[in-house]
C-alpha positions as CSV (number, residue, x, y, z in Angstrom):
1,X,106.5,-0.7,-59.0
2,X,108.2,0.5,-62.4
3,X,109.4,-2.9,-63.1
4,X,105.5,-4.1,-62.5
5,X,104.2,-1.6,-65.0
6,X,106.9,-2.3,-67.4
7,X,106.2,-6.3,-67.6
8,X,102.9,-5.2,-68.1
9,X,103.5,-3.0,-71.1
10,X,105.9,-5.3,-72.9
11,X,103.7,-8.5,-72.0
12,X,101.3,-7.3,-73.7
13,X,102.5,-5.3,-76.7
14,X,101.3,-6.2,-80.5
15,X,98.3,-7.7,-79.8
16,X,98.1,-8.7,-83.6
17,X,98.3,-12.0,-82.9
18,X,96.3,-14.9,-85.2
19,X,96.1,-18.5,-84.2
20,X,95.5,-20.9,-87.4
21,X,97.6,-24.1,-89.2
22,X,97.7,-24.2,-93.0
23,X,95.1,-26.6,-94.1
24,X,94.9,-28.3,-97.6
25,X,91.6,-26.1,-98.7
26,X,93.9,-22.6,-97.9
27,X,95.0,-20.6,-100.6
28,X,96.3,-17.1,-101.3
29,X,93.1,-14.8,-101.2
30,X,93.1,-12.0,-104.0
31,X,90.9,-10.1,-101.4
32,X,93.6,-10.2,-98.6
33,X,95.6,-7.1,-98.0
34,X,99.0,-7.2,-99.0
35,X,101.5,-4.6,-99.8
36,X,99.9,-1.1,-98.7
37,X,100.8,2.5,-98.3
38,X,100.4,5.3,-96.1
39,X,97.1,6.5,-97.7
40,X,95.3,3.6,-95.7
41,X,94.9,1.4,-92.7
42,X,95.1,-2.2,-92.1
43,X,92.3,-3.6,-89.9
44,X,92.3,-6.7,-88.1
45,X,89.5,-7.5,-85.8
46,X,88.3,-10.2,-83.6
47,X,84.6,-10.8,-82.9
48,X,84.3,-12.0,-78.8
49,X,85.9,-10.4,-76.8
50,X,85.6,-7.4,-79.1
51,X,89.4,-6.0,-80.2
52,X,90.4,-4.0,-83.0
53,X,93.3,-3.3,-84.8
54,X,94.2,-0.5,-86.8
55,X,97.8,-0.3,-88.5
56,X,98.7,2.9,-90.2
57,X,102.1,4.4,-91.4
58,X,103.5,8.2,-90.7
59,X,106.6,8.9,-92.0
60,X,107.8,5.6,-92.4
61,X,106.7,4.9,-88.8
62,X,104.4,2.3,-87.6
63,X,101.5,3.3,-85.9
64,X,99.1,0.5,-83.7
65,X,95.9,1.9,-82.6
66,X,93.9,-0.8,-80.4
67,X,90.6,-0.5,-79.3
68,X,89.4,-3.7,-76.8
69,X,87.0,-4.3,-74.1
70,X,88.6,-4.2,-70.7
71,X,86.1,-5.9,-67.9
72,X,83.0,-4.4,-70.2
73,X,84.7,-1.2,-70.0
74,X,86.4,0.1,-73.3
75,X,89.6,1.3,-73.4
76,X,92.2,2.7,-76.2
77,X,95.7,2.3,-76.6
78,X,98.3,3.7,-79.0
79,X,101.7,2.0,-80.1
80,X,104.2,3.3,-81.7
81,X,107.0,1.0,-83.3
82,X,110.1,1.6,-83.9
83,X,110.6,-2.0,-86.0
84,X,107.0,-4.2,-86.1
85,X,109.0,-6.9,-83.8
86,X,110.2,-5.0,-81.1
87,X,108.1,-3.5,-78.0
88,X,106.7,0.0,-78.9
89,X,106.4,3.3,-77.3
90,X,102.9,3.2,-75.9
91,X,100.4,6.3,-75.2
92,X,97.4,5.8,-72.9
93,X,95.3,7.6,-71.0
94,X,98.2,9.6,-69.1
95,X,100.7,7.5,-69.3
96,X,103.5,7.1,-71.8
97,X,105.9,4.7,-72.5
98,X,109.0,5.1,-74.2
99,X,112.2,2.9,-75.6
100,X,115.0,2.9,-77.1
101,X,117.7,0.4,-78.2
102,X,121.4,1.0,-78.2
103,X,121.9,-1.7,-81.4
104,X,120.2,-0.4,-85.0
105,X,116.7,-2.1,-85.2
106,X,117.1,-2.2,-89.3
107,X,119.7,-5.0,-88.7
108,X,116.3,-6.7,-87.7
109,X,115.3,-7.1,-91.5
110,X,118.5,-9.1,-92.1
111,X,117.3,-11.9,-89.5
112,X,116.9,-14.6,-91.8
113,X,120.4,-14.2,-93.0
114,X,122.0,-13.0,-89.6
115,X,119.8,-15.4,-87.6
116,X,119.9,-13.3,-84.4
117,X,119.6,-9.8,-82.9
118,X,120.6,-8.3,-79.5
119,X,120.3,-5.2,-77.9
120,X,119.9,-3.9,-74.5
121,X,117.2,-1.2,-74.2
122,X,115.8,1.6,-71.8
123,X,112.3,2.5,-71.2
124,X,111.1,6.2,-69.4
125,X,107.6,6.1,-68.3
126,X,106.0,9.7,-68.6
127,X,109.7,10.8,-68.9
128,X,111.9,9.4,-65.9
129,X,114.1,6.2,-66.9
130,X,113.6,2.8,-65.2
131,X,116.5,1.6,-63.2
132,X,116.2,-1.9,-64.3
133,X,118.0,-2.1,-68.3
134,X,117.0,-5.1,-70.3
135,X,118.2,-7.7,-72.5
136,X,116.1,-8.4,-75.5
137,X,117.0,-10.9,-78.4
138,X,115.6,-12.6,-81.5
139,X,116.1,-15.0,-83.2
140,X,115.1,-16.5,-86.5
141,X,113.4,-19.9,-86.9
142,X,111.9,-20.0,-90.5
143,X,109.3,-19.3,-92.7
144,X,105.5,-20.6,-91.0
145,X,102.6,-20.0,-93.4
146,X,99.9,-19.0,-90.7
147,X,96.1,-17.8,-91.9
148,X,94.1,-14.5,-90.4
149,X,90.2,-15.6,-91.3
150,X,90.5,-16.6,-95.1
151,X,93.9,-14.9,-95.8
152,X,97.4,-16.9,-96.3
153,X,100.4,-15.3,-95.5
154,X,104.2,-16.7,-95.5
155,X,105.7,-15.5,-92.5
156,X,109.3,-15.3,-90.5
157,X,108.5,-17.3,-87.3
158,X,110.8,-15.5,-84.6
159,X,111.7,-16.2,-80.6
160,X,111.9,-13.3,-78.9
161,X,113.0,-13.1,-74.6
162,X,113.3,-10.1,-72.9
163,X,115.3,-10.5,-69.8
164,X,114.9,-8.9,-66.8
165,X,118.0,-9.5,-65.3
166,X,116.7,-10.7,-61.3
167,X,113.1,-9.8,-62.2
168,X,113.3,-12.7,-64.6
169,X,112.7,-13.4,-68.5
170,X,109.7,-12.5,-70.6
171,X,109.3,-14.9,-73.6
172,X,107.2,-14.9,-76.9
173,X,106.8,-15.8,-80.4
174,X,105.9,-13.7,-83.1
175,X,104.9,-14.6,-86.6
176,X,106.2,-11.6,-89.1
177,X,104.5,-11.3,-92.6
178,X,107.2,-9.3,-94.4
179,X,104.0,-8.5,-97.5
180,X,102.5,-6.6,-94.9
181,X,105.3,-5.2,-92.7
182,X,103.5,-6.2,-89.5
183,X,103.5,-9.7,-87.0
184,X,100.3,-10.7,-87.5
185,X,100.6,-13.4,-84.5
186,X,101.7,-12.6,-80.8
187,X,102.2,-15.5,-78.4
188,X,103.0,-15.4,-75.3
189,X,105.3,-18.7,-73.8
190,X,107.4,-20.2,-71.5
191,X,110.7,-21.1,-72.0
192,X,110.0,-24.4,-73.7
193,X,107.8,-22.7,-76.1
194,X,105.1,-23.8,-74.5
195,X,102.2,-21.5,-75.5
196,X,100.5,-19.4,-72.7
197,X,98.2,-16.9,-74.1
198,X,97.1,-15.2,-77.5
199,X,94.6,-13.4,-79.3
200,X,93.0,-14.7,-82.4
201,X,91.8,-12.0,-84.9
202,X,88.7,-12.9,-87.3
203,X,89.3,-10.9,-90.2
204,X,91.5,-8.5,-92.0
205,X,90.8,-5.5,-94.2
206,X,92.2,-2.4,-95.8
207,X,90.1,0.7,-95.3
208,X,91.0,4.4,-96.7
209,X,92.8,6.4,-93.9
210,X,91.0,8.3,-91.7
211,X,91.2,12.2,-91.8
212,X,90.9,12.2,-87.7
């Protein structure tokens, strides 16, 4: 059952995912957030099915707070990251999520250079540890420009698995726009790379941060 619930939570963590090629008429939008700081949120939203987005920053940490429609029913999620391309600690509802990673994740900003990371990691849901310990690893493969509505952005495109052990391998691959510190495209695949799922987000917007 724990192994259940924790596919689940990794399968679907950062949802900031953006489907989109490059074409000829793209170009760097002057409007389109870029660098910002911890006085604001970044918003990305997509239109149907509803989902939004927002990113904000507490004491250097990443915060992911995602608002979707579940089977008409709306539901809330918070994700806390401990690096933008590694599976967060997750709050909902009554249930928490928790990881942590026996290799330093800031080695993860020397992937282009270093071409890999590895770590095995541990995850405690509302407090008790999972048996199961898993494998994760990512690996660079080069800079993708990739669009969110209107807005260009030059991003590291990186293969991430997450093994299982006997419960089997979790693949993705995540496009991360270093400008804004985030992966602004989640896709899930199969080994091949073959794509399985994704979300597509409409647009993208800085907004002051909320007081609440």
């Amino acid at each position: 059952m724990k192994t259940a619930i924790i596919l689940t939570v990794l399968s679907a963590f950062l949802l900031t995912a953006a489907y989109g090629l490059v074409d000829g008429k793209a170009h760097a939008n002057n409007a389109c957030p870029r660098n910002w700081s911890e006085k604001e949120s970044l918003v990305l939203e997509r239109r149907n099915p509803k989902l939004v987005t927002r990113f904000s920053r507490r004491n250097g940490r990443l915060i992911e707070d995602q608002t979707k429609m579940d089977f008409g029913r709306e539901t809330k999620v918070r994700n806390l990251y401990h690096h933008p391309l590694l599976p967060a600690d997750i709050e909902q509802n009554d249930r928490k999520v928790t990881i942590a990673f026996d290799d330093p994740v800031s080695d993860i900003d020397q992937l282009p250079e270093k071409k890999r990371w590895l770590s095995e990691m541990t995850t405690k849901i509302n407090g008790e540890i999972a048996a199961e310990r898993v494998v994760i690893s990512l690996s660079y493969g080069g800079k993708v420009p990739l669009l969110v509505g209107k807005c260009r952005y030059e991003t590291w495109k990186i293969r991430m698995s997450q093994d299982f052990g006997s419960k089997g391998i979790l693949f993705k691959t995540l496009n991360y726009a270093p400008s804004l510190g985030i992966a602004i495209r989640d896709l899930r695949t199969n080994q091949k790379g073959n794509t399985l799922g994704g979300v597509q987000y409409d647009s993208i917007k800085l907004e002051p941060l909320s007081k609440n």
